[in-house]
KEDRENSE-366632 format. One line per 5 residues: number of its first residue (from 1); their letters; for each residue x, y, z of C-alpha. Coordinates in Angstrom, 3 decimals. Layout:
BEGIN
NUM	A	X:Y:Z  ...
This chain:
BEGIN
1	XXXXX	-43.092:48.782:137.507  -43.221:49.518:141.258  -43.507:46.271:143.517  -43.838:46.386:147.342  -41.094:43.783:150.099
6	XXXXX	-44.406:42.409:151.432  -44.850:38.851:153.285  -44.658:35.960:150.580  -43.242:37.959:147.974  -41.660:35.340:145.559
11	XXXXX	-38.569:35.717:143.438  -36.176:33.815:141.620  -31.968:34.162:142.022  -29.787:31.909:139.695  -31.689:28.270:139.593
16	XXXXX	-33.399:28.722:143.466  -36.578:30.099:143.806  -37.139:31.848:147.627  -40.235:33.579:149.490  -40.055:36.872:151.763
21	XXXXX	-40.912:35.809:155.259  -40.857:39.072:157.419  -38.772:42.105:157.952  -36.313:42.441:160.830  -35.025:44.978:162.815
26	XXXXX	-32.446:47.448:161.294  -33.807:46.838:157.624  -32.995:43.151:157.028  -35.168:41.104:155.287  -35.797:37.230:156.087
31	XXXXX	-36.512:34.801:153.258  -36.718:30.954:152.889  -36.349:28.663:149.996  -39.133:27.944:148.308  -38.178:24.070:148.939
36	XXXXX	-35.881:23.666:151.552  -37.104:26.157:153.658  -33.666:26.978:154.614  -33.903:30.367:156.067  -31.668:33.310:154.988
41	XXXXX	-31.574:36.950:155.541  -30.793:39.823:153.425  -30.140:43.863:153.862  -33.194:45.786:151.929  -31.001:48.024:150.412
46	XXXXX	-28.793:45.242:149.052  -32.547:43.889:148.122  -33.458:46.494:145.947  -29.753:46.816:144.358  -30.041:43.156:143.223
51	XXXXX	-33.515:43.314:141.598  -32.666:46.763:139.856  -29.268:45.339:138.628  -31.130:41.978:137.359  -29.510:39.117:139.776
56	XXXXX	-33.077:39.046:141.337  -36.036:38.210:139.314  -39.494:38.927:140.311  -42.475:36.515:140.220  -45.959:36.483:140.064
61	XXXXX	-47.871:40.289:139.867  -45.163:41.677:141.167  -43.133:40.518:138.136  -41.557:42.519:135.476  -43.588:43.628:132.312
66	XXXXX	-42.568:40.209:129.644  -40.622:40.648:126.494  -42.000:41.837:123.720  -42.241:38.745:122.119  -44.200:37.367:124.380
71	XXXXX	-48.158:36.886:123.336  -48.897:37.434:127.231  -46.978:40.950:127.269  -48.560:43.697:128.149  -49.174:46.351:125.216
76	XXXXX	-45.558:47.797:124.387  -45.038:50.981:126.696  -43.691:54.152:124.502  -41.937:57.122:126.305  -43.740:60.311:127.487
81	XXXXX	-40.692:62.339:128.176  -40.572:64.189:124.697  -44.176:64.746:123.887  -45.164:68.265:122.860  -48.032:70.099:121.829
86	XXXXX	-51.319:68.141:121.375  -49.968:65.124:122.020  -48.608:66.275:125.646  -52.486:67.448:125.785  -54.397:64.305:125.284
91	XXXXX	-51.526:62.586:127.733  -52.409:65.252:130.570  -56.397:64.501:129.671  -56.325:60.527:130.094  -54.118:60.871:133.255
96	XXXXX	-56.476:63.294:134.858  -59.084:60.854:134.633  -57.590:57.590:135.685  -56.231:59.442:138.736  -59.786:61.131:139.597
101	XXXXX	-61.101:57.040:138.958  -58.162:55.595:141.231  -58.852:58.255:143.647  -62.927:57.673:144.254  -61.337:54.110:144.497
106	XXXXX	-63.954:53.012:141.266  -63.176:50.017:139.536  -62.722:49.188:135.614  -66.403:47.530:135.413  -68.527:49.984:137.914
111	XXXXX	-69.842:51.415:134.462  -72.390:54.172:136.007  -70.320:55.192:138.864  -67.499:56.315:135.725  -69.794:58.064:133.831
116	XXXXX	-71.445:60.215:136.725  -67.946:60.469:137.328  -66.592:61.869:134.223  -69.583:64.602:133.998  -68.152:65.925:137.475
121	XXXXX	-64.480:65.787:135.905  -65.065:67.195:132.497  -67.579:70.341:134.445  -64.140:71.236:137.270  -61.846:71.264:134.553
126	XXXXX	-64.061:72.739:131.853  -63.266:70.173:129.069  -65.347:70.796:126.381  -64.804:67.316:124.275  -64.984:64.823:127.342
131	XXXXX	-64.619:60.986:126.590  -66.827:58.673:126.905  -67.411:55.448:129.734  -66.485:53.130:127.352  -63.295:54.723:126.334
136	XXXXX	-62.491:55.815:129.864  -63.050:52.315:131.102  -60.558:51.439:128.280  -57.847:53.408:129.518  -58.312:52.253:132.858
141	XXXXX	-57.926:48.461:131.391  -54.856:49.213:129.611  -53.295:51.289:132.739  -54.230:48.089:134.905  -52.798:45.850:132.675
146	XXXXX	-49.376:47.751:132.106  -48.586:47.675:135.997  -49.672:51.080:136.701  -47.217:52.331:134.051  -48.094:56.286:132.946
151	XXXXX	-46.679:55.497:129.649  -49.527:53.385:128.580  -51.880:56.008:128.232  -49.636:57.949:125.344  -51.761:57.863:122.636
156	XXXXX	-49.979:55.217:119.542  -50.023:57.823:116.890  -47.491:59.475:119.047  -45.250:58.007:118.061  -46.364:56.774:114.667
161	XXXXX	-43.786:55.500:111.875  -44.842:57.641:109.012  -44.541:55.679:105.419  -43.113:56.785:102.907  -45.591:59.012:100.441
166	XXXXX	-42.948:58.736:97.267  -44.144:57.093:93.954  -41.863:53.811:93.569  -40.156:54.862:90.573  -39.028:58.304:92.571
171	XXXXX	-37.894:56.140:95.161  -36.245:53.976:93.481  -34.455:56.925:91.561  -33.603:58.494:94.639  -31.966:55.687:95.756
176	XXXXX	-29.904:55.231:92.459  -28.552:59.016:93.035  -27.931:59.088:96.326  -25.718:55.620:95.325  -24.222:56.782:92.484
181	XXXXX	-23.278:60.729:93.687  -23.668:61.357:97.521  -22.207:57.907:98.953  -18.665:58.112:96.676  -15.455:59.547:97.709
186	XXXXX	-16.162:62.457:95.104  -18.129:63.246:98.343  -20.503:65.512:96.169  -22.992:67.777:98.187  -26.780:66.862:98.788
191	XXXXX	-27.664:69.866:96.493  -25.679:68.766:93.888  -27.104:64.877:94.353  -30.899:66.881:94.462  -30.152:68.899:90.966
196	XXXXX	-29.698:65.223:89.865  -32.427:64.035:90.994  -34.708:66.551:89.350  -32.423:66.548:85.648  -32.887:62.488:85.980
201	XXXXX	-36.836:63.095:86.427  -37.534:65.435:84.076  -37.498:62.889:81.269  -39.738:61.067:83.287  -42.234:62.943:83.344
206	XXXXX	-42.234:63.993:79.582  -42.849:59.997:79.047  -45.718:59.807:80.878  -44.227:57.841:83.728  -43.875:60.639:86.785
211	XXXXX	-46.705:63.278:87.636  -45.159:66.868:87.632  -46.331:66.929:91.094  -44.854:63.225:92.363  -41.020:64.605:90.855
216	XXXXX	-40.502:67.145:92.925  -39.043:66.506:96.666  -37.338:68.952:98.674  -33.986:68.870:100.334  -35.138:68.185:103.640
221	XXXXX	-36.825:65.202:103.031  -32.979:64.201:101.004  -31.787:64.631:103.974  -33.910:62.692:106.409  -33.354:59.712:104.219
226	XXXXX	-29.743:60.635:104.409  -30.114:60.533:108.393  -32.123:57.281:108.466  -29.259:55.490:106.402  -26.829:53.757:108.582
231	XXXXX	-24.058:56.383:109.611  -21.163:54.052:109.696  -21.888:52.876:105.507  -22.469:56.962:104.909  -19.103:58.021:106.459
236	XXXXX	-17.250:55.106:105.094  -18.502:55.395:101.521  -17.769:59.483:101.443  -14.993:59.090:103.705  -13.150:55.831:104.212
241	XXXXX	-13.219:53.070:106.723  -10.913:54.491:109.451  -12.756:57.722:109.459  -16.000:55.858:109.842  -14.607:53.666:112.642
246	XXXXX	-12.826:56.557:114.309  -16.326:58.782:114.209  -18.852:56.252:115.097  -16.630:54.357:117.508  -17.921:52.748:120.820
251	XXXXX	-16.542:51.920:123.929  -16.237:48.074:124.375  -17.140:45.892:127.801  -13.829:44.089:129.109  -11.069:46.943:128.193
256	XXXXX	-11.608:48.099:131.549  -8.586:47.281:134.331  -9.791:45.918:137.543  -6.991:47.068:139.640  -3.174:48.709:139.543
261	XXXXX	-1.335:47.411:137.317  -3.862:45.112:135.226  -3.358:46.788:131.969  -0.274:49.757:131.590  -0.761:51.487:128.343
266	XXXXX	2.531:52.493:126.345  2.773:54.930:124.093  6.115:57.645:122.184  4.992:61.053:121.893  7.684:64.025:120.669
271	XXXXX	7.427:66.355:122.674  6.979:70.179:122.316  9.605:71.905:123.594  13.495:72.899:122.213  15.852:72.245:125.096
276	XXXXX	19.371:73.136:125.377  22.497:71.527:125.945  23.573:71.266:129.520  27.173:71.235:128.210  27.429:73.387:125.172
281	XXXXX	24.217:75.861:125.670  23.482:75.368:121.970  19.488:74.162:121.303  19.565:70.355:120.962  15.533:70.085:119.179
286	XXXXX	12.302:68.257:120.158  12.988:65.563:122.819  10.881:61.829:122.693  8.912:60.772:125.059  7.831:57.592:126.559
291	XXXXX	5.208:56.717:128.838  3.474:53.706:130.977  0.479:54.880:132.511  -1.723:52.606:134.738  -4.963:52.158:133.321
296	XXXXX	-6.732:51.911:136.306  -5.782:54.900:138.124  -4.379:56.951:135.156  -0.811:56.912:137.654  2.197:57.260:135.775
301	XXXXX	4.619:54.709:135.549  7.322:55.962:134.232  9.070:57.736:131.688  12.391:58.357:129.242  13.159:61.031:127.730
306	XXXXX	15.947:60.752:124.647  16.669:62.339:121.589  16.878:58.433:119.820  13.099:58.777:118.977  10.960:55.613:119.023
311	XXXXX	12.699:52.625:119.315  14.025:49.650:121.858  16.278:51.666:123.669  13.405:54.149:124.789  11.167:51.181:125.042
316	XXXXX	13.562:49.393:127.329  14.234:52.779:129.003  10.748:53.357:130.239  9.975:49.097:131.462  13.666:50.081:133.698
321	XXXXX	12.282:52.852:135.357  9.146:51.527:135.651  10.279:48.547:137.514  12.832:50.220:139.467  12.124:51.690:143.097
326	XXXXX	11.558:54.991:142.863  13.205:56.503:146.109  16.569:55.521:145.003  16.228:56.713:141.364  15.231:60.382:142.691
331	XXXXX	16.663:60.675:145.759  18.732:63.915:144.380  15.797:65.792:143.184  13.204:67.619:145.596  9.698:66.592:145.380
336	XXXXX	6.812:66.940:147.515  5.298:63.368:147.642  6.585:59.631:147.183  6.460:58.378:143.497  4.406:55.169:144.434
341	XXXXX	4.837:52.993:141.819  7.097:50.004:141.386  6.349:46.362:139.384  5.518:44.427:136.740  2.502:44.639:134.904
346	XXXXX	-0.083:42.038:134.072  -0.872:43.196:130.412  1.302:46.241:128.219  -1.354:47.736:125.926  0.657:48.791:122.490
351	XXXXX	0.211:50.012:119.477  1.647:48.434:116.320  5.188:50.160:116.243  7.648:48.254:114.564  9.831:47.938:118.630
356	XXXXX	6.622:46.579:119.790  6.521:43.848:117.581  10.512:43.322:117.686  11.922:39.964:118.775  13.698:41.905:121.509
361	XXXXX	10.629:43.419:123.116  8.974:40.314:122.765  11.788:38.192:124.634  11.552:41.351:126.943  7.617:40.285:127.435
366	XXXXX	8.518:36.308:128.325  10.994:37.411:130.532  8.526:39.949:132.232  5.759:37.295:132.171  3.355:39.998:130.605
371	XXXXX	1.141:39.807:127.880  1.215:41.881:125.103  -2.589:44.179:123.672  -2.083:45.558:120.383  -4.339:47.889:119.414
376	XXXXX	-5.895:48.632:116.036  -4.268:51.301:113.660  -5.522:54.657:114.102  -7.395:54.032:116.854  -6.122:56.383:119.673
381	XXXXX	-9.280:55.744:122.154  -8.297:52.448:122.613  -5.364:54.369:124.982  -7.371:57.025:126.452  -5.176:57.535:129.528
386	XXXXX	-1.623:58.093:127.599  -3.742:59.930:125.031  -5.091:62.226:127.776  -1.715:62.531:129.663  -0.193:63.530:126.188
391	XXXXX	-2.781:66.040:126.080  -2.268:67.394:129.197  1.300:68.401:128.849  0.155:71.491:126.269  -0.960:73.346:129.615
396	XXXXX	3.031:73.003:131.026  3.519:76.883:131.700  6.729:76.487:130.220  6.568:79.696:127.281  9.999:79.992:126.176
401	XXXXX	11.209:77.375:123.517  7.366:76.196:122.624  7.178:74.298:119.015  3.671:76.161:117.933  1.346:75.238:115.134
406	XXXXX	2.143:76.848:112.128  -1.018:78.973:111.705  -1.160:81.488:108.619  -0.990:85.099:108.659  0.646:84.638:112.029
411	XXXXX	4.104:85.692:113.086  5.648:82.984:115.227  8.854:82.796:117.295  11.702:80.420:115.991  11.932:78.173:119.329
416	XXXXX	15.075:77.269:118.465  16.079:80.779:118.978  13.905:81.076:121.774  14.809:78.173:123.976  15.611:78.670:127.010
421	XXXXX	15.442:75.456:129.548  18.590:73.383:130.122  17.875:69.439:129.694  18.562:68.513:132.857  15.973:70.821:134.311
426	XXXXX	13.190:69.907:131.952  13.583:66.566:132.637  13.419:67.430:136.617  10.595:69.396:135.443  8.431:66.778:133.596
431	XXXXX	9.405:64.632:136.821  7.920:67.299:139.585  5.182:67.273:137.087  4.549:63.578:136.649  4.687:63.164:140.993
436	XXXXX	3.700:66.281:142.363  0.845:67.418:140.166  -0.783:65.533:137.706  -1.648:62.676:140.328  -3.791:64.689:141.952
441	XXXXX	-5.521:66.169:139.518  -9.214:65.190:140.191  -10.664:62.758:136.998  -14.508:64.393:136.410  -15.581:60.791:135.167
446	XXXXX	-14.362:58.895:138.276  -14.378:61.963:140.686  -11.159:60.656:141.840  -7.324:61.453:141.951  -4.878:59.057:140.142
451	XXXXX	-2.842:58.936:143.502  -5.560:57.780:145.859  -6.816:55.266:143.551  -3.423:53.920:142.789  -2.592:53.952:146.657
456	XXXXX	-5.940:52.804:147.372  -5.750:49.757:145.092  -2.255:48.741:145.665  -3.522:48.187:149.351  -6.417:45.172:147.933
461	XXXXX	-4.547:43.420:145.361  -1.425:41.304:146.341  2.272:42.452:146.183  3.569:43.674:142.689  6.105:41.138:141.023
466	XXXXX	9.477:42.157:140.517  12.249:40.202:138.257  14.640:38.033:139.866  17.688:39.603:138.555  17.580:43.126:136.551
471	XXXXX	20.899:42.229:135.183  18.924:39.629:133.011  16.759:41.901:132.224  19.196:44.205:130.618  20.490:41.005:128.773
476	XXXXX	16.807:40.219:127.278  16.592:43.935:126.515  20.395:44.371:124.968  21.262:43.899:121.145  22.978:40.807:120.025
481	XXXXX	24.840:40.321:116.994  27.480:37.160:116.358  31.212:37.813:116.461  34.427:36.620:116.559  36.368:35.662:119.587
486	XXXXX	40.026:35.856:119.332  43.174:36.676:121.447  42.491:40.245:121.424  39.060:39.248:123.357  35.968:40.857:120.832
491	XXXXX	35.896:44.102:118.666  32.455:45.090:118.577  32.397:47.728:116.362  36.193:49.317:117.165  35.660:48.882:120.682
496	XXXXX	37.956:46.062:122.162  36.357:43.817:124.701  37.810:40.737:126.571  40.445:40.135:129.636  40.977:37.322:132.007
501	XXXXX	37.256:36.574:131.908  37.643:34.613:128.459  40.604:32.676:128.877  38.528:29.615:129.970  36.665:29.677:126.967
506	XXXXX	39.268:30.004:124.570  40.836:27.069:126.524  37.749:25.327:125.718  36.843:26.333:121.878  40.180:27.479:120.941
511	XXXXX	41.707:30.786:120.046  39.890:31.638:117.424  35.596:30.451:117.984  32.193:32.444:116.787  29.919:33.554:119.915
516	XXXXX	27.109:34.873:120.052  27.784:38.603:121.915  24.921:40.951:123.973  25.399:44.648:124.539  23.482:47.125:126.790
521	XXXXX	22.532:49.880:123.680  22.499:52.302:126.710  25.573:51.449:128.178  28.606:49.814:126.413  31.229:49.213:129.789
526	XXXXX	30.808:45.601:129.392  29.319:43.155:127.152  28.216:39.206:127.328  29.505:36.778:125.814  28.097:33.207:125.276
531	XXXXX	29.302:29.901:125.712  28.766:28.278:122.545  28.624:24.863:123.770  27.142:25.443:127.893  25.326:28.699:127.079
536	XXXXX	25.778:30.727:129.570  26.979:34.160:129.715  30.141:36.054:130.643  30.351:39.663:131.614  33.617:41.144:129.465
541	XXXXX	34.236:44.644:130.145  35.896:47.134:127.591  38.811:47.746:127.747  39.069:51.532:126.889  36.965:51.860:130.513
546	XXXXX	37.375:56.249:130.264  35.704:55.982:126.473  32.846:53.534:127.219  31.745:54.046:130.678  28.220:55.335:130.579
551	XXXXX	28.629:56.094:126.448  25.419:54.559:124.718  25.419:53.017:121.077  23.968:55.682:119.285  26.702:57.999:120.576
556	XXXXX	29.552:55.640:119.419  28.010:55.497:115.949  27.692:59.391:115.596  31.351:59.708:116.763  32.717:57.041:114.711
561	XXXXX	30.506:58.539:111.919  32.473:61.852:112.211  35.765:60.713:112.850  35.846:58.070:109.896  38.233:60.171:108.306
566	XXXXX	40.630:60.347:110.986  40.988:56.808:111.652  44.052:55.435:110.707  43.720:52.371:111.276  40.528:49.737:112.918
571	XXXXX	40.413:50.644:116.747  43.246:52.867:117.825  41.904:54.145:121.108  44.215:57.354:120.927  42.401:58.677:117.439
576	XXXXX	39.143:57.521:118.654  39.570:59.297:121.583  40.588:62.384:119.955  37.353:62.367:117.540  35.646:62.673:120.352
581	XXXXX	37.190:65.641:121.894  37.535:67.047:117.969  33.709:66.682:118.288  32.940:67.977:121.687  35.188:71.528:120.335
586	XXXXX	33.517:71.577:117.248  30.082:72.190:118.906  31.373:74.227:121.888  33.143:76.347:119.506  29.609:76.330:116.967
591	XXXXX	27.248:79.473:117.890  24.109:77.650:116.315  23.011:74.382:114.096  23.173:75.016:110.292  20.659:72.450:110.118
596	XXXXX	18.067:70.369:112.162  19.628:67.548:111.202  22.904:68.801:112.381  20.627:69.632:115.471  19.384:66.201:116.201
601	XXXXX	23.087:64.695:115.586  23.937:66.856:118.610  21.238:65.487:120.658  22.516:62.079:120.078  25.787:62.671:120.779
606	XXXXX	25.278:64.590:124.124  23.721:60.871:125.367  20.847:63.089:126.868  18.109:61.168:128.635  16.363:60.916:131.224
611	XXXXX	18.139:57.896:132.832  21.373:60.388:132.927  19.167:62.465:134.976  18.093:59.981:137.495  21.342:58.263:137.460
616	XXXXX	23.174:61.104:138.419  20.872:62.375:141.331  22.522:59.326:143.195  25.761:60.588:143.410  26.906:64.565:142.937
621	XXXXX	30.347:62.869:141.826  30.252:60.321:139.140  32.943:58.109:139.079  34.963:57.160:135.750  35.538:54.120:136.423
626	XXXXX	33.567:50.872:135.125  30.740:49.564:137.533  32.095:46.521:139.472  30.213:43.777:137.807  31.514:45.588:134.412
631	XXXXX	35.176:45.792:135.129  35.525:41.872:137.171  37.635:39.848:135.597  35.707:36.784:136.958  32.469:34.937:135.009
636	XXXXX	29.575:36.310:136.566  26.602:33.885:137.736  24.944:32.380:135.274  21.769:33.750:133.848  21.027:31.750:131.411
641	XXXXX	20.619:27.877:131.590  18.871:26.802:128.631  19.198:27.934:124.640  17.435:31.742:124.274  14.951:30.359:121.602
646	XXXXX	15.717:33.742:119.186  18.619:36.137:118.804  19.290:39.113:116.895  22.052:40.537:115.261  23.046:44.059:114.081
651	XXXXX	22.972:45.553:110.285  26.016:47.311:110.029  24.641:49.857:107.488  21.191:50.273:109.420  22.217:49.262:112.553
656	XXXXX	18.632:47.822:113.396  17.938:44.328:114.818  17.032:41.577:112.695  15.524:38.069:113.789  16.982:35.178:113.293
């Protein structure tokens, strides 16, 4: 109700009640505690603000109406905004009354003066049924009363709950049907559940116990006692509980992130294009993606593309490049603006894929110092920004190669046959597109751009945390599997490991010892091994440096797959090598994939990802030989000074991590 900032205005904020002095210059308001008298001032618009958002309370007749509860309340005010008809009539006929009282400045008990009044009112405006004194002098009470509020005068009946006019033992009937046919998963039709209604009453009435009148109902009034039922029981009863929650969900206080890098929302999403082969021109399929987007500003992260689909290697593939600097990672590709967005994020909001919940991801997570959201199952808005960046890919003007809806009675082109777009230059693609455009993209519910908001906010929060060590990282990140060390150094999997690196420890544990061995699944150059007894780690590179340089795990395991019948015997490098050159021919020779499957081996052979992309924008000349900290023969520093609490080791028919 309106209230006026006059002199010894009283209101309450938190415990401490305070009184309006006077107004100063330049629309600042002085105001003293009520007991204290300690003097304080206050802007009025900052005022007004407080009381409207509840911080300051009102007292005395300037107060706010009381709750309803209350036996002091004012009558309960009803909204006038819908009224229609008659009812909008009477409404206009009250008000024009109280304001010709309020105007001749008449008051609630001047009884004569009202009804000379009315006569003059009811002759100007020609209103042939004109109220009486008494009843206008109520409406004036009950305007008074309610603060001057116009919704006081809206006649009750307005707004009337109408009873229900059914005999009890139709209702109760009705109820019974609607139970036992409309709120089933048979999910039968309101007609239908109305024909049973009326077969159910017609012995009824034969016994005496219905009127022929009192067993008929129509099927509108079925289904406004459908509509007054709760929606959520209705849909989950014809429908299921995750359609009901997904149809009648609501938006939640405290999901919201308070600046960059709060919450980062992860999500894999295939994506729906056929690229090609940069090497062999042949279509390599559908391409994974993997995204961190900032909640806050909707910014993108980062991203990894592969063809491994959803597991820890793209999951560790997208934290990388989201905690790496940008400027370095695409200093070989041409975009217009900076990609602004480097750190480690408070919270990772997941959903409940079986990587998210690995023991590897979840070292990856204590390593980070980040906490982990998982979100319920088939509940997508609980992600709205990947969701919505997911969604906003479809508009990509790239034609050519486009996996399409199969829709029927519609001719569609085979993208396989109609690819066109080499991987490299999607992936540069989807990068221009993730920097240069979609950042700055105005959001119609905050009216803002991603990039200002992220630049914006990384200017009020303090610096972004980045890990001590990335190489660490990469060893809370890599798989881990138990092995043999022997004078050979390790075989992991045919490929020999070990050099001048090891000898201390097999001076120390012997020339034959079990250790506990970590391996980058996106690069296999080196590996760590573990010192059973200090634990701490030693970098080991491989030994067959041209083979293993930059090749990831999945790609050894689809070349060892095909060459398994040309090995002669457990890792000779020479026939190794050679299945892999046998392979590369085979598919540079091929004209097309028999097969998707033969299609999505391909992929995973080629070691396509994105990280190749960024990788080799550094350097136009990539150099075969092992990175340094790969190929030293000395221990590196030591990363690890205490037991890891969990480790992992590889199925060698599934080749999936397992907890220990």
């Amino acid at each position: 109700m309106p209230f006026t900032l006059h002199a010894g205005l009283a209101f309450r904020r938190g415990a401490r009640t305070y009184e309006l002095i006077r107004e100063l210059p330049d629309g600042i308001l002085s105001y003293e505690d009520f007991h204290t008298r300690h003097p304080r001032t206050i802007s009025k618009a900052k005022f007004i603000k407080s009381v409207w958002d509840g911080d300051i309370v009102l007292m005395g007749h300037d107060s706010a109406p009381a709750p309803k509860d209350d036996k002091t309340a004012s009558p309960r005010l009803v909204a006038y905004d819908n009224l229609k008809g008659a009812k909008l009539e009477r409404f206009k006929q009250r008000m024009v009354y109280i304001t010709a009282i309020r105007q001749a400045h008449l008051s609630r008990g001047m009884r004569r003066p009202i009804e000379a009044l009315i006569k003059k009112v009811a002759q100007r405006n020609r209103d042939a049924n004109a109220p009486s004194g008494s009843t206008v002098m109520r409406w004036l009470r009950t305007y008074e009363k309610s603060q001057h509020a116009p919704q006081s005068l809206v006649d009750g009946r307005s707004h009337r709950v109408l009873t229900k006019k059914l005999n009890p033992t139709m209702d109760r009937l009705v109820i019974d049907s609607l139970r036992k046919y409309y709120l089933t998963r048979d999910r039968f039709s309101l007609r239908h559940t109305l024909a049973m209604i009326h077969a159910q009453a017609k012995p009824l009435v034969a016994e005496g116990k219905l009127a022929e009148a009192e067993s008929r109902i129509s099927l509108s009034t079925l289904s406004r006692r459908v509509a007054a039922m709760d929606q959520h029981r209705v849909i989950e009863a014809r429908e299921g509980t995750a359609r009901a929650r997904m149809v009648t969900r609501t938006a939640m206080d405290g999901t919201v992130a308070r600046y960059p890098l709060d919450v980062v929302e992860v999500d894999h999403t295939p994506l729906n294009w056929v690229v090609i082969c940069d090497r062999t021109g042949l279509p390599l399929g559908r391409p994974m993606l993997t995204v961190m987007i900032d909640a806050y500003s909707g910014y993108v992260l980062g991203f990894y593309v592969s063809f491994y689909g959803a597991g820890l290697s793209s999951v560790s593939g997208v934290v990388r490049c989201a905690l790496s600097f940008k400027a370095d990672m695409v200093a070989g590709i041409k975009l217009e603006n900076d990609w602004i967005s480097e750190g480690i994020p408070d919270t990772l909001k997941l959903d409940n894929g079986l990587e998210f919940h690995s023991p590897v991801f979840q070292r990856m997570g204590r390593e980070l110092g980040s906490s982990f959201t998982y979100c319920r199952v088939r509940t997508p808005w609980l992600k709205p920004h990947v969701e919505r960046f997911f969604a906003s890919l479809d508009h990509l003007t790239l034609a050519r190669g486009r996996v399409h809806k199969r829709v029927a009675n519609v001719i569609n082109m085979d993208p396989n046959k109609d690819a066109a777009i080499m991987f490299t230059a999607f992936v540069r693609g989807l990068l221009m597109y993730v920097v240069d455009f979609h950042p700055f993209q105005i959001n119609e519910r905050k009216l803002a751009r991603p990039y200002d908001l992220m630049k914006d906010g990384l200017l009020s929060v303090p610096p972004a945390r980045f890990p001590h060590n990335m190489e660490r990282l990469r060893m809370v990140s890599a798989l881990s599997k138990q092995l043999t060390v022997h004078q050979g150094g390790v075989d992991l999997h045919g490929l020999p490991f070990g050099g001048a690196e090891l000898l201390p420890l097999r001076q120390a544990h012997g020339k034959t010892f079990k250790a506990w061995v970590k391996w980058d699944p996106d690069d296999l150059s080196h590996i760590w091994v573990e010192d059973p007894v200090s634990h701490l780690w030693v970098a080991s590179p491989c030994r067959w440096g041209r083979y293993a340089n930059g090749l990831s795990w999945k790609q050894h395991l689809v070349i060892r797959q095909f060459a398994r019948q040309e090995l002669k015997s457990n890792g000779a490098y020479e026939n190794l090598e050679r299945a892999r050159l046998l392979l590369h021919d085979h598919w540079q020779e091929s004209v097309s994939w028999k097969t998707k499957a033969d299609q999505k081996l391909a992929a995973r052979f080629s070691g396509a990802t994105s990280a190749r992309v960024f990788g080799s924008s550094l350097s136009s000349q990539p150099s075969e030989e092992a990175p340094p900290s790969a190929s030293s023969s000395a221990p590196i520093e030591p990363v690890c000074k205490q037991e890891v609490p969990a480790y992992s080791f590889i199925d060698d028919d599934n080749y999936q991590a397992i907890d220990l």
